[in-house]
Backbone as a chain_set.jsonl record, in Angstrom:
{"seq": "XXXXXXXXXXXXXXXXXXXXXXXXXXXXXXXXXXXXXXXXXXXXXXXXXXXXXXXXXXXXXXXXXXXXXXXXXXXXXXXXXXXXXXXXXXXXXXXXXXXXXXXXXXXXXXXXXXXXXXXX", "coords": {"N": [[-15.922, -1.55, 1.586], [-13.45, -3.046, -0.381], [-11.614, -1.967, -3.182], [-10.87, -3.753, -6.131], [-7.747, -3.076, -7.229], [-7.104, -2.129, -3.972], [-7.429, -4.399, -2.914], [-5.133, -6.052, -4.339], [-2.917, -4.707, -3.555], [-2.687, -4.232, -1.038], [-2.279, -7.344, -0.27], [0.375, -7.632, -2.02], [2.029, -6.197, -0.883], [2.492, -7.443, 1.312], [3.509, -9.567, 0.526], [6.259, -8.441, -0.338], [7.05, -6.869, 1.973], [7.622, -8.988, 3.525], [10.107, -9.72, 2.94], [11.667, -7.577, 3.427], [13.449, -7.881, 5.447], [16.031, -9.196, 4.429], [19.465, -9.409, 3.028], [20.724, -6.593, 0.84], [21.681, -7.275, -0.85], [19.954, -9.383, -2.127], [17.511, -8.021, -1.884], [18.179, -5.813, -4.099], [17.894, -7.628, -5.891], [15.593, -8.531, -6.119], [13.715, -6.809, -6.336], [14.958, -5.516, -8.888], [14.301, -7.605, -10.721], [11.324, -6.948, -10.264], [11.042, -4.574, -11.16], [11.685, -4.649, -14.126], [10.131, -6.479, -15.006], [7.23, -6.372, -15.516], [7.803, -4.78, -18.072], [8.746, -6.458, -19.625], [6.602, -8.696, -20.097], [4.487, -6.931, -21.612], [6.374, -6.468, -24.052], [7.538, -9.318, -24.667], [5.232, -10.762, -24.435], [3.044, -12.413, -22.19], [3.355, -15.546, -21.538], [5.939, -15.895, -22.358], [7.181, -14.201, -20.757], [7.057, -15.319, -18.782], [8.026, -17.733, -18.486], [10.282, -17.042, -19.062], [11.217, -16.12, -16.026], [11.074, -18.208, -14.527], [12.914, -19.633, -15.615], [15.265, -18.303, -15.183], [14.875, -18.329, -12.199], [15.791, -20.574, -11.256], [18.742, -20.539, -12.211], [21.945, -20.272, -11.628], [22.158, -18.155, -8.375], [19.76, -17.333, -8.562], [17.593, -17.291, -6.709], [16.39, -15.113, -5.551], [14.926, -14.853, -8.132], [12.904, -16.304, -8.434], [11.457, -16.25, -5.709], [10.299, -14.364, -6.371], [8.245, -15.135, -8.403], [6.953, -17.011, -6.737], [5.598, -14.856, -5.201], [4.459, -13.636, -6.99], [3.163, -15.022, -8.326], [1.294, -16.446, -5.633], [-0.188, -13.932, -5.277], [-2.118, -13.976, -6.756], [-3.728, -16.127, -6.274], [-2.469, -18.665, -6.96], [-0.197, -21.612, -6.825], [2.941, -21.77, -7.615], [3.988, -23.722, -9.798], [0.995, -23.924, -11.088], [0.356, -21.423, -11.855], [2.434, -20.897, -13.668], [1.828, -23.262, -15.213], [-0.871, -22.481, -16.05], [-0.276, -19.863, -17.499], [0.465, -21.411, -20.106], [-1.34, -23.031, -21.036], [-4.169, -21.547, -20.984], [-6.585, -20.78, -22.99], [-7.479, -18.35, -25.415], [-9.153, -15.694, -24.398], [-9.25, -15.88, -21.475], [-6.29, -15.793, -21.064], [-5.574, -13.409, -22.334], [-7.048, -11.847, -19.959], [-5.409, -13.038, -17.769], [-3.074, -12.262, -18.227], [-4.139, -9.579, -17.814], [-4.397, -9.473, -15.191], [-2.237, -9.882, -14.352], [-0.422, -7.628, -14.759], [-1.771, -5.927, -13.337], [-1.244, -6.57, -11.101], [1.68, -6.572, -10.765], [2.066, -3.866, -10.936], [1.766, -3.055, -8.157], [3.858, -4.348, -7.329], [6.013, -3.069, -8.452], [6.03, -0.71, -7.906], [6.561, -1.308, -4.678], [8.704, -2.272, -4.465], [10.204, -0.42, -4.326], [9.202, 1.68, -2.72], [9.34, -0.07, -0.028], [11.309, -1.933, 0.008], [13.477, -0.528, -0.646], [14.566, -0.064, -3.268], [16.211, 1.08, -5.944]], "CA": [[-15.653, -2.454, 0.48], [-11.902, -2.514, -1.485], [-11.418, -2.09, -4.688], [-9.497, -4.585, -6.646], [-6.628, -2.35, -6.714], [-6.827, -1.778, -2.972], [-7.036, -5.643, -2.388], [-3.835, -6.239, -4.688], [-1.883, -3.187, -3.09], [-2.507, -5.337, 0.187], [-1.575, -8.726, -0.716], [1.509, -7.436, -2.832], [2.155, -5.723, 0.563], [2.657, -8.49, 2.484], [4.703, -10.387, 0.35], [7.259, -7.741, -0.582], [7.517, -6.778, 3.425], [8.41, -10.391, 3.987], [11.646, -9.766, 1.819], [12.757, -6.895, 3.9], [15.475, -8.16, 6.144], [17.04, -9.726, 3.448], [20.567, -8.699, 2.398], [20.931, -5.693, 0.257], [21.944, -7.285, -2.6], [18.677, -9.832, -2.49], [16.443, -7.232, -1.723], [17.997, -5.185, -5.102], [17.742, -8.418, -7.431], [14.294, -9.15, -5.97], [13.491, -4.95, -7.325], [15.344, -5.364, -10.315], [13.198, -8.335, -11.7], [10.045, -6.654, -10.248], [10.704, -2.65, -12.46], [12.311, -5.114, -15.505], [9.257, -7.95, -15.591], [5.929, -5.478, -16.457], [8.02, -4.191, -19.244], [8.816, -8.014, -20.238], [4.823, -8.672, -20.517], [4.4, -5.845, -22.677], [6.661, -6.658, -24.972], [6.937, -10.507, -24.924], [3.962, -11.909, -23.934], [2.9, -13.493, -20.685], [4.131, -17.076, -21.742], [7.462, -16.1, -22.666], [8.184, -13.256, -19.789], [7.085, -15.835, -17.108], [8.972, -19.139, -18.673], [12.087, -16.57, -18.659], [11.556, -15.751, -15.117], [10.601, -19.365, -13.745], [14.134, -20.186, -15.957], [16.227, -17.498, -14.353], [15.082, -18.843, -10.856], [16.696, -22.087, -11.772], [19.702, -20.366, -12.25], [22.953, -19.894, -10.03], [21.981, -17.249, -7.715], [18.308, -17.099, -9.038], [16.935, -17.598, -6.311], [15.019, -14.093, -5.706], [13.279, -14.67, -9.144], [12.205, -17.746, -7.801], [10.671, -15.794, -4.685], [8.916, -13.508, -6.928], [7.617, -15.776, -8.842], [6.171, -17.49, -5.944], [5.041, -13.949, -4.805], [3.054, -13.068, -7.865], [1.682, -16.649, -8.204], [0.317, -16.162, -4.6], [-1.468, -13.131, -4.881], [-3.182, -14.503, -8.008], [-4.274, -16.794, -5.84], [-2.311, -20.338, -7.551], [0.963, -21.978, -6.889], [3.726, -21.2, -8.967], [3.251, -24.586, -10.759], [-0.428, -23.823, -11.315], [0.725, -20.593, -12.582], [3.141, -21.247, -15.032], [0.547, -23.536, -16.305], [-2.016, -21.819, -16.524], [0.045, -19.053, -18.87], [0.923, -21.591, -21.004], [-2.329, -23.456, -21.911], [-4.963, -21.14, -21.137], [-7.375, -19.817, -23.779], [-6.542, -16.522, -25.169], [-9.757, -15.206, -23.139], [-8.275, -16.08, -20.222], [-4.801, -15.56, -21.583], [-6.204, -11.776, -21.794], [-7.551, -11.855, -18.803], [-4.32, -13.182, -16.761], [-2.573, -10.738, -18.629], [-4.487, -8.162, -17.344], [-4.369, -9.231, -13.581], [-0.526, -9.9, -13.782], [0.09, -6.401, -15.015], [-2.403, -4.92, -11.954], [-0.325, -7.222, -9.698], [3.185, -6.19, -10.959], [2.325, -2.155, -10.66], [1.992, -2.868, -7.287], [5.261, -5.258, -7.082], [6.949, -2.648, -8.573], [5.923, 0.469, -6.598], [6.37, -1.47, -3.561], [9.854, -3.033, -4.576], [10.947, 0.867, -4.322], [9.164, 1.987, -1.487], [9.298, -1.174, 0.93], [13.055, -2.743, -0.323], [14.023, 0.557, -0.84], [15.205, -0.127, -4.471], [16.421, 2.7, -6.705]], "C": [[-14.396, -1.971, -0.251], [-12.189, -2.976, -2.447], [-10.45, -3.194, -5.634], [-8.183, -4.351, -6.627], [-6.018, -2.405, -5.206], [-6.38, -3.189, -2.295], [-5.221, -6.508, -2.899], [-2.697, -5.469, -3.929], [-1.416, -4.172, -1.608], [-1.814, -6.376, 0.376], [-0.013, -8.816, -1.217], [2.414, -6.599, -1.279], [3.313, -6.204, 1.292], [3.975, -9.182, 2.085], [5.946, -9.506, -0.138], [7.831, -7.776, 1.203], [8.171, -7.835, 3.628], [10.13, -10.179, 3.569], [12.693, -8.908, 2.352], [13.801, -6.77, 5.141], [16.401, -8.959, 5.248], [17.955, -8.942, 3.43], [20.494, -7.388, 1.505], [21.55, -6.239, -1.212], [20.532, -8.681, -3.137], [17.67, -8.857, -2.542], [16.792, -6.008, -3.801], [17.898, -6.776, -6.181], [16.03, -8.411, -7.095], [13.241, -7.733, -6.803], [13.677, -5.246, -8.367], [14.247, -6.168, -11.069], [11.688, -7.706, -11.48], [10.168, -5.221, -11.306], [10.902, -3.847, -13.756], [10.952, -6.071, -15.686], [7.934, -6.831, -16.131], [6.253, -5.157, -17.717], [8.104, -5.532, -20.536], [7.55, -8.717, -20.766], [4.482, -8.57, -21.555], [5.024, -6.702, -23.648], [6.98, -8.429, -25.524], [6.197, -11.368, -25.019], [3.679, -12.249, -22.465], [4.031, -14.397, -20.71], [5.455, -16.581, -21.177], [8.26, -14.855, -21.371], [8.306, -14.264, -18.491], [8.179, -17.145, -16.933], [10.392, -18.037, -18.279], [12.167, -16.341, -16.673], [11.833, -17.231, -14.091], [12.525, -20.026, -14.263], [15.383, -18.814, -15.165], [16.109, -17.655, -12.878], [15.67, -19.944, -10.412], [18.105, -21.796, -11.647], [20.586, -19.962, -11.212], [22.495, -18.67, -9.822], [20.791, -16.275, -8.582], [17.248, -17.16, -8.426], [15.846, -16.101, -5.459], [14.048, -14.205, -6.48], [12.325, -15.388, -8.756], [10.87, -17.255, -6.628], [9.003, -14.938, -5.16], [7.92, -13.968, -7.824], [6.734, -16.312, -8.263], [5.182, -16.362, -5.505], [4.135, -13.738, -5.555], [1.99, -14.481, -8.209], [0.805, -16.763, -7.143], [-0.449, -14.754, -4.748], [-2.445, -13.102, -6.351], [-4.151, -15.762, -7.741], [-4.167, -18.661, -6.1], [-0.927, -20.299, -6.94], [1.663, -21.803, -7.947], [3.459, -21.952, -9.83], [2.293, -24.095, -11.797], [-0.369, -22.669, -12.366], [1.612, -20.645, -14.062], [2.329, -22.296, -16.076], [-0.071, -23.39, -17.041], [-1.353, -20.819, -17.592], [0.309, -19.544, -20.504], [0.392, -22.654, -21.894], [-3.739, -22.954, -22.012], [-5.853, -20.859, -22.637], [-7.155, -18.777, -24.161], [-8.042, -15.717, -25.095], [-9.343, -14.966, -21.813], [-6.696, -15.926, -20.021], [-4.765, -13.804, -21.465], [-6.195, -11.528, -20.316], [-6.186, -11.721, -18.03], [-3.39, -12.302, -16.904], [-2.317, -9.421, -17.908], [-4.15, -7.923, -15.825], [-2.932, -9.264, -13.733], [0.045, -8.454, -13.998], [-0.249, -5.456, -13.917], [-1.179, -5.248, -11.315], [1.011, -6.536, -9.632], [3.46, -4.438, -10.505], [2.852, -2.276, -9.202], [3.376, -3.207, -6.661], [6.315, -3.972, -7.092], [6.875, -0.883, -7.933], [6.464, -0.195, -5.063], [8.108, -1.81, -3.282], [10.757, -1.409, -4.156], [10.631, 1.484, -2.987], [9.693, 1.295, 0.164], [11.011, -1.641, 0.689], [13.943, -1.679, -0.663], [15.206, 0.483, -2.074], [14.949, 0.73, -5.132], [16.304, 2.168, -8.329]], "O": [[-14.241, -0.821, -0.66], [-12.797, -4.009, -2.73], [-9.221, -3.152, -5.573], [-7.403, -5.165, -6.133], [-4.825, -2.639, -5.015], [-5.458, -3.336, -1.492], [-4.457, -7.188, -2.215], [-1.559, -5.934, -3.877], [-0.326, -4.623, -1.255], [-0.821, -6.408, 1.101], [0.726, -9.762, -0.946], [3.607, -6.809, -1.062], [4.403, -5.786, 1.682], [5.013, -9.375, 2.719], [6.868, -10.289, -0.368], [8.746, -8.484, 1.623], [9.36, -7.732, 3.929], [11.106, -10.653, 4.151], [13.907, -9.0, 2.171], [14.585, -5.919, 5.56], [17.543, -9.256, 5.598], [17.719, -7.77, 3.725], [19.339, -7.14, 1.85], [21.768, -5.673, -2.283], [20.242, -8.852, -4.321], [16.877, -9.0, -3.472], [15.861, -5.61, -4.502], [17.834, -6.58, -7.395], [15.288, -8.254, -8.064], [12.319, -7.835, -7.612], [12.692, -5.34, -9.099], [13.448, -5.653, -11.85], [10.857, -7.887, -12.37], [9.301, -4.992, -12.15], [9.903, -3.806, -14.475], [10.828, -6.407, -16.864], [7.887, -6.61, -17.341], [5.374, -5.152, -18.579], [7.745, -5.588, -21.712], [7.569, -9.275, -21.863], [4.194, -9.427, -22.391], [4.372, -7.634, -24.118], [6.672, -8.756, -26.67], [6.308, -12.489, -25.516], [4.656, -12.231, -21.717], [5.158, -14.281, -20.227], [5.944, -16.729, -20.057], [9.462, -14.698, -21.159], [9.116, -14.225, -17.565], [8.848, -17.512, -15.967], [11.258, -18.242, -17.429], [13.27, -16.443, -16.136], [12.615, -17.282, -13.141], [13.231, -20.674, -13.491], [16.426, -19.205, -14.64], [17.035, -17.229, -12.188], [16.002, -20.167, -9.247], [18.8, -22.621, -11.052], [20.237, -19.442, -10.152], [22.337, -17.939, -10.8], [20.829, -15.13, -9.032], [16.136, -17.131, -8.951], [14.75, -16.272, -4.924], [12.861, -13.968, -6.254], [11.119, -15.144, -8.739], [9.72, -17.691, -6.627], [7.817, -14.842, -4.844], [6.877, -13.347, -8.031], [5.632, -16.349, -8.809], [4.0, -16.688, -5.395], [2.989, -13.615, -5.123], [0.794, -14.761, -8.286], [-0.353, -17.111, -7.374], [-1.503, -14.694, -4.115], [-3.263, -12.27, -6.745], [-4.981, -16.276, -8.491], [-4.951, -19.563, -5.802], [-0.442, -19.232, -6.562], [1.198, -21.686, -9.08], [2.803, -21.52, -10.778], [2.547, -23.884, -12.983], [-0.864, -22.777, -13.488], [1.271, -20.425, -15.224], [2.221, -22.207, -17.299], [-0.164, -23.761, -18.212], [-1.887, -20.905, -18.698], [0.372, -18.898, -21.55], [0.913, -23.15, -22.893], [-4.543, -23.497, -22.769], [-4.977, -20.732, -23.492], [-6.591, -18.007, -23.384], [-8.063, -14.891, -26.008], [-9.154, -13.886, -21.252], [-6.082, -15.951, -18.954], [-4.084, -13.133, -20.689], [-5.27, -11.013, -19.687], [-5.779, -10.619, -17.662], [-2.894, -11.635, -15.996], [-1.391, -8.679, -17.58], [-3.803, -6.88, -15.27], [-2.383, -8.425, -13.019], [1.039, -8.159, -13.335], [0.453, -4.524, -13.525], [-0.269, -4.47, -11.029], [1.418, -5.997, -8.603], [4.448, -3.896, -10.011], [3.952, -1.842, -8.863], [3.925, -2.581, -5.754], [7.164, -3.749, -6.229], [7.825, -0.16, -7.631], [6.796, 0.679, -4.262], [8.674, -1.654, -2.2], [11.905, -1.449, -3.714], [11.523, 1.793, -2.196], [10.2, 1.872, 1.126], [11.759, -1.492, 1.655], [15.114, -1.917, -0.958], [16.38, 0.834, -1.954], [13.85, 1.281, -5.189], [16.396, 2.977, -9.252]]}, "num_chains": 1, "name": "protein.A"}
């Protein structure tokens, strides 16, 4: 039986690996937003770290955030849509809550963004 941890570690895995034949300069933006977004959480909120990220994938040559966005919306188990949604009419039970899993999710993003994409 895995641990929640062990099942995120997995999942977050998968979709980082996917990323690594990319270029060298996608593979460091796709890092950069994964060490820079946990800290974004923290100190802004959910809402407002995920609207900035969903709006910086929009942007010229935004299209890593975009990926990771999709990445952490899949191993939360929603579409990005669904996701950005959900942060931004939930309950603040569930606002907690998502919180909490996006912060598990991201450790792993961002351990993995260093080991796996080999970002410094």
């Amino acid at each position: 039986m895995l641990t929640r941890s062990q099942k995120l570690a997995q999942l977050v895995y998968e979709k980082v690996s996917a990323h690594g034949d990319r270029s060298k300069d996608e593979k460091d933006k796709y890092g950069a937003m994964a060490q820079k977004l946990p800290v974004l959480v923290r100190t802004a909120g959910l809402a407002q770290a995920i609207a900035f990220l969903e709006a910086k994938s929009k942007s010229k040559g935004g299209e890593m955030n975009g990926h990771l966005l999709k990445d952490l919306s899949g191993v939360l188990g929603l579409s990005s849509e669904e996701f950005v949604r959900k942060c931004r009419e939930v309950e603040l039970i569930g606002y907690l809550r998502l919180t909490q899993d996006v912060l598990a999710a991201l450790l792993w993003f961002k351990r993995f963004s260093v080991s796996v994409l080999e970002d410094k």
